[in-house]
N, C-alpha and C positions, 0 to 999 in steps of 0.2 A: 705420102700422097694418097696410099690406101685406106687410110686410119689409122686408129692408134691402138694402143694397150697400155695400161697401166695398172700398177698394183693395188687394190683395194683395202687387203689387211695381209699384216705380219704380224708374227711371230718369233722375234727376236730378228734373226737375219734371213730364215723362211718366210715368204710368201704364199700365206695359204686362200688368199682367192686373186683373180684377175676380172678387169672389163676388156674385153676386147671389142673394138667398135670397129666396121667397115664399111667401105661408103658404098653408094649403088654401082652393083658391079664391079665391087672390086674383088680379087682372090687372095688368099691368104694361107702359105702352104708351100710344099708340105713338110710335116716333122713328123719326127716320129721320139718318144719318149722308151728312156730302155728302165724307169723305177717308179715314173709317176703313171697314176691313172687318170684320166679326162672326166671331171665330172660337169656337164657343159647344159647349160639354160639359157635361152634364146630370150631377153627381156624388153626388147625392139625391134619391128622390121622382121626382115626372115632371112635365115641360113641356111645353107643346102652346104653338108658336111658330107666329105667324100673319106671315105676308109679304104686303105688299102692296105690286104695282107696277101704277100707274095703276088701272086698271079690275080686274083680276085678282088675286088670292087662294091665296096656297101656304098649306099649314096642314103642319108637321113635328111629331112628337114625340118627345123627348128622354127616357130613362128609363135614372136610374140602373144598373139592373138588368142592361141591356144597352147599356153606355157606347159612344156613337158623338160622332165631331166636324161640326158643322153650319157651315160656312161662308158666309156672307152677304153678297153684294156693297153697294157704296155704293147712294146713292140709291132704297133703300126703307125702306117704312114696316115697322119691327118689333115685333111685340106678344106678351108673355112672359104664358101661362096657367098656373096651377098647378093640375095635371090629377089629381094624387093626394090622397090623407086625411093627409101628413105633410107637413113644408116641406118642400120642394126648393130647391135649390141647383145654380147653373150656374155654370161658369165663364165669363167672355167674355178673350179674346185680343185685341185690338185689332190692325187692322194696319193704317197705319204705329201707335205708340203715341196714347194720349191725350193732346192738350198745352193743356193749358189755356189760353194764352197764342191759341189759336186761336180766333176770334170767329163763332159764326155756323155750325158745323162741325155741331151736333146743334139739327136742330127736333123740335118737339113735336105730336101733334095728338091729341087724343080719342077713343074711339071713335065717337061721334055721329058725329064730321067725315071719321073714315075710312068708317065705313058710309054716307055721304053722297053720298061719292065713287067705292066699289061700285056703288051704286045709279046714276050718272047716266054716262050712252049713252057710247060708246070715241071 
């Protein structure tokens, strides 16, 4: 109901790029990657990407309009906002690719559970 994602190209049973589309206002999030890195282009509409490592809080915005590439290391929390009145659509790059065959590689957590973890002492 938020939008979609789908795979763009592979590489045998790796996926190395995605579209991720989300509608106005919707949230998407958060995960966190423990091998891949985020290589992330905003190709419609706008996203307000929120980062969180441990205690701390980056907040990016991606806008078509003004197409830049956001790079994002492993082991943080990523959560995709769609900040404009249209879908938007990002790209993600994966680096190394996505290999399904990998167990354990993306967690999952809520916002509650992110806000939770803002909120308690470094």
């Amino acid at each position: 109901p938020n939008g979609f994602l789908i795979e763009l190209f592979k590489d045998g049973p790796k996926t190395t790029a995605y579209l991720t589309a989300a509608s106005p206002g919707a949230f998407k999030g958060y995960h966190l990657h423990t091998v891949r890195r985020s290589h992330l282009v905003c190709i419609r509409g706008r996203m307000n990407i929120s980062v969180v490592d441990g205690p701390h809080r980056a907040e990016y915005v991606l806008d078509a309009a003004t197409p830049q590439r956001l790079v994002l290391p492993t082991n943080v929390w990523i959560g995709y906002e769609n900040v404009g009145t249209e879908e938007a659509w990002m790209i993600n790059v994966p680096d190394p690719a996505y290999d399904p065959h990998l167990q354990g590689e993306q967690l999952e957590k809520s916002r509650e559970e992110i806000q939770q973890q803002l909120q308690q002492p470094a």
